[in-house]
Wavefront OBJ file of the C-alpha trace (Angstrom):
o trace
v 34.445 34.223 1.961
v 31.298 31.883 1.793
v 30.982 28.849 -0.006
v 27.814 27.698 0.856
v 27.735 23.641 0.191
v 31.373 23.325 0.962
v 31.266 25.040 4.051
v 27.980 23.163 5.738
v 29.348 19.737 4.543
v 33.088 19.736 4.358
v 34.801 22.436 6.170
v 33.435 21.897 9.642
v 35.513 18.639 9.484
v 39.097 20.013 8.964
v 39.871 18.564 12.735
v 37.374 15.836 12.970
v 39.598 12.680 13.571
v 36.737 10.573 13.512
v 35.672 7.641 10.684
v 34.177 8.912 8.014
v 34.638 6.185 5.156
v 35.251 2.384 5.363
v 36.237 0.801 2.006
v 35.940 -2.860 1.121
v 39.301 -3.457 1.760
v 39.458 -2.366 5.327
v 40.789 1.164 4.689
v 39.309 3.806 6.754
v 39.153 7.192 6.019
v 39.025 9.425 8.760
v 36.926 12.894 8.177
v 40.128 15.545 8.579
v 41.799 13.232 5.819
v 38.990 13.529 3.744
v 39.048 17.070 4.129
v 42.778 16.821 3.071
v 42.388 15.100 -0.021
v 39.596 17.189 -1.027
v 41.645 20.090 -1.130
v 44.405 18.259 -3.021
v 42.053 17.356 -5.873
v 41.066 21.094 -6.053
v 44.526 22.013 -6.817
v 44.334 19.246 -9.604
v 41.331 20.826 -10.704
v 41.896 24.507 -11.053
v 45.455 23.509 -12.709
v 43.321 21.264 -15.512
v 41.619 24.716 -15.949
v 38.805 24.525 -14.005
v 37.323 28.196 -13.025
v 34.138 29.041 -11.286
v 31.104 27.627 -12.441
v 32.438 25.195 -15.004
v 31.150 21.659 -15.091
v 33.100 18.783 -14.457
v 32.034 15.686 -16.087
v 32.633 12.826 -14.023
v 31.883 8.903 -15.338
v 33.846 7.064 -12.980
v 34.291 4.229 -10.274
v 32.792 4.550 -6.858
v 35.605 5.286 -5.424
v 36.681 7.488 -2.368
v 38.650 9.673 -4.530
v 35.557 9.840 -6.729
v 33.505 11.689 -3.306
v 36.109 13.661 -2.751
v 36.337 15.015 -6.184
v 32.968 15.551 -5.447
v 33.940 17.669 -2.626
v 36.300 19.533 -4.925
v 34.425 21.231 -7.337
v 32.471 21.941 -4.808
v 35.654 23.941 -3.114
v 36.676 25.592 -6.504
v 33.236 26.764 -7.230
v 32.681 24.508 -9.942
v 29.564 22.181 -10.899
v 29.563 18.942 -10.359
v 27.895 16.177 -13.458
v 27.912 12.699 -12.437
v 26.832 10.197 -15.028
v 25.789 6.825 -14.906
v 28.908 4.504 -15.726
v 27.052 2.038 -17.881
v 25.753 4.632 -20.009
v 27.355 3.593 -23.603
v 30.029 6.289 -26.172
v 27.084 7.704 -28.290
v 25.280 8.496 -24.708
v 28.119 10.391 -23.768
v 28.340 12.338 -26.860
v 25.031 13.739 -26.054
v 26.018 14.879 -22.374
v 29.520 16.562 -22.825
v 28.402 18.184 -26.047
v 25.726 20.041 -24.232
v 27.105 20.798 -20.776
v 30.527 21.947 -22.615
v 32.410 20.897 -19.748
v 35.981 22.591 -18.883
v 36.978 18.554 -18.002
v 35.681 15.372 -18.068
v 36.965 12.527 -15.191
v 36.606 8.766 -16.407
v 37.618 5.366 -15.369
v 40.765 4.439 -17.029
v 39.849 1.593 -18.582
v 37.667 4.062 -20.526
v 39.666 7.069 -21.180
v 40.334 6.123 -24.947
v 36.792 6.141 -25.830
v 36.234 9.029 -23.816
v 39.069 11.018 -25.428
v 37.336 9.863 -29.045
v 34.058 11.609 -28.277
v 35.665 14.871 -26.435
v 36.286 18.128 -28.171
v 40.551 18.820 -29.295
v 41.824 20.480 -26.567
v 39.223 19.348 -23.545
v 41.238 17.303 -20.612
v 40.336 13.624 -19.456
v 41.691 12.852 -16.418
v 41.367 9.128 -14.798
v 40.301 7.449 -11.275
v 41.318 4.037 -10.774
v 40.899 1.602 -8.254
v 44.348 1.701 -5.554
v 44.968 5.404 -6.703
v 46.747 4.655 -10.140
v 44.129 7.102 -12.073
v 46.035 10.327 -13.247
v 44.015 12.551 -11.583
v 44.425 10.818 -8.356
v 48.134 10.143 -9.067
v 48.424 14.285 -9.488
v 46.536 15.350 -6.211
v 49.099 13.096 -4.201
v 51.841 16.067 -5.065
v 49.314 18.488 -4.115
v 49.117 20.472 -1.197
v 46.738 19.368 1.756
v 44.728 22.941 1.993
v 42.968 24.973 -0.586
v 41.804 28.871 -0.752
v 37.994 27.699 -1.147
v 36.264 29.925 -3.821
v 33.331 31.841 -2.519
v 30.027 31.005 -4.149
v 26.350 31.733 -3.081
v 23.073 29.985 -2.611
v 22.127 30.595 -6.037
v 25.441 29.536 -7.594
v 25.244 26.303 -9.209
v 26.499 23.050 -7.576
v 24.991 20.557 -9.618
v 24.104 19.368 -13.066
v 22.268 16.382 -13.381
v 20.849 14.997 -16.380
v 17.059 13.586 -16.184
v 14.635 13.014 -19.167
v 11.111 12.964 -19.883
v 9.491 9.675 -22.224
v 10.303 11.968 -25.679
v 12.493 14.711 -26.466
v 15.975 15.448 -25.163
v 17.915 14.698 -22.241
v 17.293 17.421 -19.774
v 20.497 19.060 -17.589
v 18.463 20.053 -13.960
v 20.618 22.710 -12.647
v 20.767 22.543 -8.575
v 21.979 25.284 -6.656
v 23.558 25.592 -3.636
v 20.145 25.840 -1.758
v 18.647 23.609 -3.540
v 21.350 20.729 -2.403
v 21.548 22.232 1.428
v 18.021 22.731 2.051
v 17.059 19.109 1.241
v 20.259 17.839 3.363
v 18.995 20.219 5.986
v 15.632 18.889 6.072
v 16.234 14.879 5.760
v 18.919 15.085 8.351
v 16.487 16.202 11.111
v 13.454 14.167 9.980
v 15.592 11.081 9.610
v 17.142 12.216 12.835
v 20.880 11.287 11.255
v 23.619 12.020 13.977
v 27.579 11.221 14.202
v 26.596 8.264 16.367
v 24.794 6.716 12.718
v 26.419 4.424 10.475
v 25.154 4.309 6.730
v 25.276 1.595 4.891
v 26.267 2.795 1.419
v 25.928 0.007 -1.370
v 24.171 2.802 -3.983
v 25.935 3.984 -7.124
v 26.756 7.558 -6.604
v 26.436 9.423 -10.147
v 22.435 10.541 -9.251
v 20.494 11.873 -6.656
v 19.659 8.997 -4.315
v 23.799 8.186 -3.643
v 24.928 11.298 -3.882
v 22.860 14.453 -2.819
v 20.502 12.369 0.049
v 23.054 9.699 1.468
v 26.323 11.726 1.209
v 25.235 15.289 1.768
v 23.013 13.838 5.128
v 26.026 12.187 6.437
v 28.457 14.647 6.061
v 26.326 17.546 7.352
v 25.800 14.823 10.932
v 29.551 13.666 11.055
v 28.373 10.328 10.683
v 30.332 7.041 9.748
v 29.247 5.380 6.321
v 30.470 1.982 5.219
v 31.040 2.641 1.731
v 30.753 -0.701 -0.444
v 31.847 -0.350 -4.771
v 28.573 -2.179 -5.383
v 25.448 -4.027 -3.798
v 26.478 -7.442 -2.412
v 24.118 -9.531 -0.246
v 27.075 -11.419 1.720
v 28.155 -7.888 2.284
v 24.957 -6.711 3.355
v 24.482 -8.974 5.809
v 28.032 -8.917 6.950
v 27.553 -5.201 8.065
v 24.002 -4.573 8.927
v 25.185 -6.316 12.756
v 27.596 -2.791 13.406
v 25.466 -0.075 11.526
v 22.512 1.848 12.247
v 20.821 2.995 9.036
v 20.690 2.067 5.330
v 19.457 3.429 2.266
v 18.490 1.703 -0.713
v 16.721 0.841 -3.750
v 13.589 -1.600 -3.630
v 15.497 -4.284 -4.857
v 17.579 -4.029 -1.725
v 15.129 -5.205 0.228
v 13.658 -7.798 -2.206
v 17.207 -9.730 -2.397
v 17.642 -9.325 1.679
v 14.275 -11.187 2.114
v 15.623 -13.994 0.001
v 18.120 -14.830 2.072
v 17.122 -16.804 5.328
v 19.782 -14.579 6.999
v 17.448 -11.630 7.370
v 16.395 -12.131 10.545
v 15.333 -9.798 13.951
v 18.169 -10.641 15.658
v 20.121 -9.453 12.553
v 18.928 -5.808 12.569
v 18.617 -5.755 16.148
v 21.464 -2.708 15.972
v 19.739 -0.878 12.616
v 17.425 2.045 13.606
v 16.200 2.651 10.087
v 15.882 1.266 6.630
v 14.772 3.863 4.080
v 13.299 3.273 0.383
v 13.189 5.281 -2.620
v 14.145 5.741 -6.257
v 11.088 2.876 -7.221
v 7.983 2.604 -5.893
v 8.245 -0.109 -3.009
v 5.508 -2.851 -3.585
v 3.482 -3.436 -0.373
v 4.161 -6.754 -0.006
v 7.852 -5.912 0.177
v 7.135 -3.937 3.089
v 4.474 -6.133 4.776
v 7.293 -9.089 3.969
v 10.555 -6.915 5.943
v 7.982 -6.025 8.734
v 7.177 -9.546 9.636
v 10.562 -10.553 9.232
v 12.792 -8.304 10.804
v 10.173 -5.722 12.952
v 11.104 -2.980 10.942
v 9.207 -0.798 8.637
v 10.896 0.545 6.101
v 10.578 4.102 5.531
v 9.945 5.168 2.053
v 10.296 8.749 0.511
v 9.858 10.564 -2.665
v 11.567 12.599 -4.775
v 13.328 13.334 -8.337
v 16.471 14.749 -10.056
v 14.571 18.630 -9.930
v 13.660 18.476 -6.757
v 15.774 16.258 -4.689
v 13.272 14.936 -1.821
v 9.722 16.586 -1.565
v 7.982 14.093 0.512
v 8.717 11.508 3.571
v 6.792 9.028 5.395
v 7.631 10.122 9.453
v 10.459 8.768 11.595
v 7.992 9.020 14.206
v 4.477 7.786 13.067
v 2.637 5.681 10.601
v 4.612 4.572 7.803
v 2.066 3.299 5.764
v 2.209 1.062 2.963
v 1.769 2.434 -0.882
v 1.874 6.195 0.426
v 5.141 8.767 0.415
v 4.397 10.453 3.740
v 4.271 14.407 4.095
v 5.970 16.942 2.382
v 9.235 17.693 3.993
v 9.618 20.989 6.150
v 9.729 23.778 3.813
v 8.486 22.314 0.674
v 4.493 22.636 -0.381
v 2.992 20.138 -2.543
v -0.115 20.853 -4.630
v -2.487 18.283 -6.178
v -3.439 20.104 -9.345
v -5.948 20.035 -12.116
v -5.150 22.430 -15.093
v -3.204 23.956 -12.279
v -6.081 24.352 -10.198
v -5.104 22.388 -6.651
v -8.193 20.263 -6.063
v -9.622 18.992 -2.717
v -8.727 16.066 -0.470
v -8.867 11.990 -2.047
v -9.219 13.962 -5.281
v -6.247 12.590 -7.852
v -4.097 14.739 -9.945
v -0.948 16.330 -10.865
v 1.499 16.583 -8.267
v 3.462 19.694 -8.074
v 5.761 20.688 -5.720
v 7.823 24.558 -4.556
v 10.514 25.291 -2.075
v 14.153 25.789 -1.805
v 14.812 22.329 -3.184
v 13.527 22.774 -6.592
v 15.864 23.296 -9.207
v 16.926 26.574 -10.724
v 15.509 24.907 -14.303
v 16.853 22.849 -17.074
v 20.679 23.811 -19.001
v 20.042 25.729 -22.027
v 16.671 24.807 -22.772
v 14.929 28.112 -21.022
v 11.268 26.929 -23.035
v 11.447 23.519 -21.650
v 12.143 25.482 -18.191
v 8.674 27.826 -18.886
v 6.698 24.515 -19.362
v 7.662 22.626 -16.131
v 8.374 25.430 -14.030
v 5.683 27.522 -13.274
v 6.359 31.696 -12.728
v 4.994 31.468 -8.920
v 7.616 28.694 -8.006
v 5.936 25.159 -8.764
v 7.447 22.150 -10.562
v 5.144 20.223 -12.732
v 6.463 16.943 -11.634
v 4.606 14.938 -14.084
v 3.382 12.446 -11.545
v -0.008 11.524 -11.213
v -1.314 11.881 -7.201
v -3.749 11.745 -4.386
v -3.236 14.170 -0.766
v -5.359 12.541 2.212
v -6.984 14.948 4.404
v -4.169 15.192 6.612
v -1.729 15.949 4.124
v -0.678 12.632 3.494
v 0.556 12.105 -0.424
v 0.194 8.583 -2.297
v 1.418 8.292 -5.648
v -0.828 6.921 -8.095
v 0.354 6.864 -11.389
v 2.575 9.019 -13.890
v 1.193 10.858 -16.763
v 4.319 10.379 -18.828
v 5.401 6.767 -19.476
v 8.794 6.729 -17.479
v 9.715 3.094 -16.116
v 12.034 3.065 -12.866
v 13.608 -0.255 -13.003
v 16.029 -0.855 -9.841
v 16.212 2.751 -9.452
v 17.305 3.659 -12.633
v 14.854 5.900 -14.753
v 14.386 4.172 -18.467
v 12.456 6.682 -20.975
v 10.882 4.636 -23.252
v 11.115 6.699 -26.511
v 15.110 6.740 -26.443
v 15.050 2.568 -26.071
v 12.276 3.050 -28.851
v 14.171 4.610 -31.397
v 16.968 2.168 -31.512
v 14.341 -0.689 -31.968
v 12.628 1.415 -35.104
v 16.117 2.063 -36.502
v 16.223 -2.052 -36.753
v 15.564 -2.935 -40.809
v 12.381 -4.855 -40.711
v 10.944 -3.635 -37.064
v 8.173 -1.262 -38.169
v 6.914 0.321 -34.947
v 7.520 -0.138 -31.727
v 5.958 0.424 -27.740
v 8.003 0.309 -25.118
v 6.669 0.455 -21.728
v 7.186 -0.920 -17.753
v 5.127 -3.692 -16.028
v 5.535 -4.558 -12.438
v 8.634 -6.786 -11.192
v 8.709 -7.740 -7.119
v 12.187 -7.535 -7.649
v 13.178 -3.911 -9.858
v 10.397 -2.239 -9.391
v 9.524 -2.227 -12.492
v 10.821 -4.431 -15.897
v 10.956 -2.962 -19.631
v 9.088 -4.706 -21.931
v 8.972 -3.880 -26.206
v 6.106 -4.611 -28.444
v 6.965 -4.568 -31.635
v 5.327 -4.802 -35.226
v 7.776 -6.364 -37.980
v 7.813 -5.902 -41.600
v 10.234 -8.837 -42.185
v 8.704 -11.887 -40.493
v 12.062 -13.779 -40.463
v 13.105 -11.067 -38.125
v 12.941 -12.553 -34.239
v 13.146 -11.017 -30.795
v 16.739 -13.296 -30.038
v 17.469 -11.003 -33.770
v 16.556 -8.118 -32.613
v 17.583 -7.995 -29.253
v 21.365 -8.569 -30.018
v 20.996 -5.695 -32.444
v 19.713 -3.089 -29.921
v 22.230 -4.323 -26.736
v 25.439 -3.360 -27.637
v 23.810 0.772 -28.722
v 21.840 1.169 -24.729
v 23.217 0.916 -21.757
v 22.179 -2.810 -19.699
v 19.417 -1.391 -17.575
v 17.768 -0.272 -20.579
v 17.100 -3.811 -22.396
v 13.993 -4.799 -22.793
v 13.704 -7.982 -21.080
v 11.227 -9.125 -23.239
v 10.286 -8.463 -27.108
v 6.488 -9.368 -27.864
v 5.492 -9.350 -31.875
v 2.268 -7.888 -32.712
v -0.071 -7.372 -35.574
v -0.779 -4.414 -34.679
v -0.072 -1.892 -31.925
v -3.136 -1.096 -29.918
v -4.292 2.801 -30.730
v -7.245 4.614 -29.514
v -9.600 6.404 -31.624
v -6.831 9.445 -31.910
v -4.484 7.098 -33.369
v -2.611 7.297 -29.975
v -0.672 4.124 -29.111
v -2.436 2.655 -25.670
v 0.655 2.101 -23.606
v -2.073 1.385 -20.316
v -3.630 -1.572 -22.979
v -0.020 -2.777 -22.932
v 0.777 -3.110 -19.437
v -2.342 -4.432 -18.390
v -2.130 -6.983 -20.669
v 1.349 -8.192 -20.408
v 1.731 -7.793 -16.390
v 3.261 -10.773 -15.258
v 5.122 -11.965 -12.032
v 8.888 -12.533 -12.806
l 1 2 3 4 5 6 7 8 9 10 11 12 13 14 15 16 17 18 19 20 21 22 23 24 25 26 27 28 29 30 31 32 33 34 35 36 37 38 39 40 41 42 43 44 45 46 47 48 49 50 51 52 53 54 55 56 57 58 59 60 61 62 63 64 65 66 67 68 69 70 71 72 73 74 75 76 77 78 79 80 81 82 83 84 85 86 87 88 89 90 91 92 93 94 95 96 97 98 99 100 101 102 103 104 105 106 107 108 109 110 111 112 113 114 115 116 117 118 119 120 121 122 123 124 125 126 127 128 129 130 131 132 133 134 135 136 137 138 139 140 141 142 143 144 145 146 147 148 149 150 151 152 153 154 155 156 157 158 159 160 161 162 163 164 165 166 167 168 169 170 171 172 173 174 175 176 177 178 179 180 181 182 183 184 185 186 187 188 189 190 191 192 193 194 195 196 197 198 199 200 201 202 203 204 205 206 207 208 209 210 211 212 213 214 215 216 217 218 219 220 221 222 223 224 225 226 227 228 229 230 231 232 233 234 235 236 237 238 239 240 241 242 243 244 245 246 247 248 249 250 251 252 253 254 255 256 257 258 259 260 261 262 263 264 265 266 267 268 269 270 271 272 273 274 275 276 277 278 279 280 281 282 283 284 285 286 287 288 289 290 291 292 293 294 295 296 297 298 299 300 301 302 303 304 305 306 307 308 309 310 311 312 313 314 315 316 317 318 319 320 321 322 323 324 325 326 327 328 329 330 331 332 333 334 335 336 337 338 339 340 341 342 343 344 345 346 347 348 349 350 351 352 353 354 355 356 357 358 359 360 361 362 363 364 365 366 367 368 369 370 371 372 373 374 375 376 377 378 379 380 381 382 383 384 385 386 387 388 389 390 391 392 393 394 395 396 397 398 399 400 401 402 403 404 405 406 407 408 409 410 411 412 413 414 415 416 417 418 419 420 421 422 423 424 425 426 427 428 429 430 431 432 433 434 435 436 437 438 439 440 441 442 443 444 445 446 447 448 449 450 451 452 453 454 455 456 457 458 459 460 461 462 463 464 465 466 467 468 469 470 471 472 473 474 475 476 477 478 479 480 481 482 483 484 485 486 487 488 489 490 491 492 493 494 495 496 497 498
């Protein structure tokens, strides 16, 4: 039997003694062990009631249990949901409601909240920090080897929730071929080998952590130091004995603030990559003249996983996302129409890495995913004559703010619920730091309303990423002739160094 994401990533390593994760606290975790515990969560799994093709809802502590449960549903031929752990109860509502999950894996400290928002009957199961979460505490009775359920390259592996600026939250469904074709593909590019070691400070619950750092490494046999969260001291502590790292723009923004950063630092590291934000030049110009190195930045998004890369080998220039990725086209459309060289439009993008379309919403599917195989990515861009694609703009108003994306009409609608806001704009300007930094205009009926007011109303209902960092009162929102509020008006007028 063939299980097609388990057995490129996971089951090659049943006898591989070597290193595969180094915690925080000196623990290493060789590959066969890994392989091990994998199989010991499955048991857990399929005895919570887990059959093929369920989802498994997992909020929960980067942990290494939490990659190997990972690994699990993957070896029981279930799907796999990540979601962000600051995401707040009436979030979650949203997200198990619609994926109907068969069980839903939390931090402990969380599981009573959880258990309030779950369905009678649906099991919550806990990771904790030092292996004291149940489900954690239940795999160590398990047996070390698991029957692994066959499933194919169209079966589903992943569910992973994106959005666009209005409407609903949007479950992309990945497939097996969709997650092993992009892993495929950035492992040779990237030219990732067992000799590598990753230096892994992301969160794991989307794309960036999980699918491109995790599924890379494990399909090379390479090392990855695996930190619970982004800490300069650590940083710098490890970059000496590793060889790559992937990060966030903010990565690179904090590592230039510190004097440490120097040549002789990275003298070991072979490559820095980028993504999840738009890297500012002068970020890159900055880490060049600094350390030598030019990072490589890439793009992609939940429904497609990566679609283009700036070359291991070549110019990696500045403001532009490189080529598309071996077996992925990209299209600069208008109307649908690709158009010509320098000309800018809609970027849209086919291949085995784009998603199989969006969990039970089969008309929102029809309008992003065209019948001959293209995504509508929504992104505004620009294709050089040799191929080369720059990103220039997006035509919804999604703000990626440290990597995370913020949709502006969800953050929105809290603000308009607050008595005496009467409208509200919410929308990104650029921060050297995030990326990008949310920002809310708003128009009050009560003028004894303030933003200190309104801002402690709308915290404790959005997760922390999402708060605007900065409430500006207005007469008047600024419209165009349509009546159309002009988000563009906003940002230009309120960009601001921070």
């Amino acid at each position: 039997m063939t299980n097609v994401l388990y057995d490129a990533l996971i089951a090659p390593h049943a006898q591989n003694d070597a290193v595969f994760l180094s915690l925080d606290d000196g623990t290493e975790i060789s590959y066969a062990g890994f392989v091990e515990r994998v199989a010991q969560l499955a048991h857990v799994l399929v005895e919570a009631g887990v059959t093929p093709g369920d989802r498994v809802v997992v909020q929960a502590p980067k942990l290494s249990d939490t990659v190997a449960l990972y690994g699990a549903t993957l070896q029981c031929g279930a799907v796999y949901l990540p979601l962000n752990t600051a995401y707040t109860q009436s979030e979650l509502r949203y997200f198990i409601e619609d994926a109907a999950p068969a069980l839903v894996v939390c931090d402990s400290q969380t599981e009573g909240a959880l258990r309030e928002i779950c369905a009678p009957g649906l099991p919550v199961m806990t990771l904790a920090p030092g292996g004291l979460g149940s489900l954690s505490a239940q795999a160590n009775e398990k047996l070390t080897t698991f029957e692994t359920v066959a499933r194919g390259a169209d079966d589903l592996a992943g569910l992973l929730y994106t959005s666009g600026t209005t409407g609903r939250s949007k479950g992309a469904m990945m497939s097996h071929k969709n997650l092993l074709s992009n892993a495929q593909s950035l492992t040779a590019l990237w030219q990732i080998t067992r000799d590598d070691r990753l230096i892994h400070a992301l969160p794991i619950f989307h794309t960036h952590g999980l699918f491109v750092a995790l599924n890379t490494v494990l399909l090379a046999g390479a090392q990855v130091r695996f930190m619970a969260s982004f800490d300069v001291d650590e940083l710098v502590a490890e970059i000496p004995s590793s060889t790559l790292m992937m990060g966030v723009p903010t990565f690179y923004t904090r590592l230039l603030a510190d004097p440490r950063l120097t040549s002789g630092l990275v003298k070991n590291m072979r490559l820095f990559v980028s993504g999840s934000a738009p890297l500012l030049a002068e970020t890159h110009t900055a880490f060049e003249a600094r350390t030598g190195h030019r990072i490589l930045e890439r793009y992609g998004m939940t429904e497609t996983n990566m679609i283009t890369s700036n070359p291991f080998d070549g110019a990696r220039l500045a403001g532009t996302v490189g080529y598309a990725l071996p077996g992925v086209e990209v299209e600069i459309t208008i109307n649908g129409t690709p158009v010509g060289p320098g000309e800018i439009g809609m970027i849209e993008v086919r291949g085995d890495n784009v998603f199989q379309g969006y969990w039970n919403m089969p008309e929102k599917t029809a309008e992003e995913l065209r019948d001959n195989g293209f995504f509508i990515t929504g992104d505004l861009g620009v294709k050089a004559d040799d191929g080369r694609i720059s990103i220039v703009g997006r035509e919804k108003d999604l703000i990626i703010s440290g990597g995370y994306n913020i949709y502006p009409k969800e953050i929105e609608d809290v603000i308009n619920d607050v008595d005496g806001v009467l409208e509200s704009a919410v929308f990104g300007v650029p921060h050297v730091d995030f990326g990008e930094s949310v920002l809310a205009a708003v128009v009050l009926e009560d003028t004894a309303l303030t933003p200190d007011l309104i801002a402690d109303i709308v915290a404790p209902q959005l997760a922390r990423f999402k708060h605007p960092r900065r409430y500006i009162v207005m007469e008047a929102l600024p419209r165009n002739t349509m009546g159309k509020v002009q988000k563009n008006v906003l940002r230009t007028k309120y960009e601001y160094p921070e």
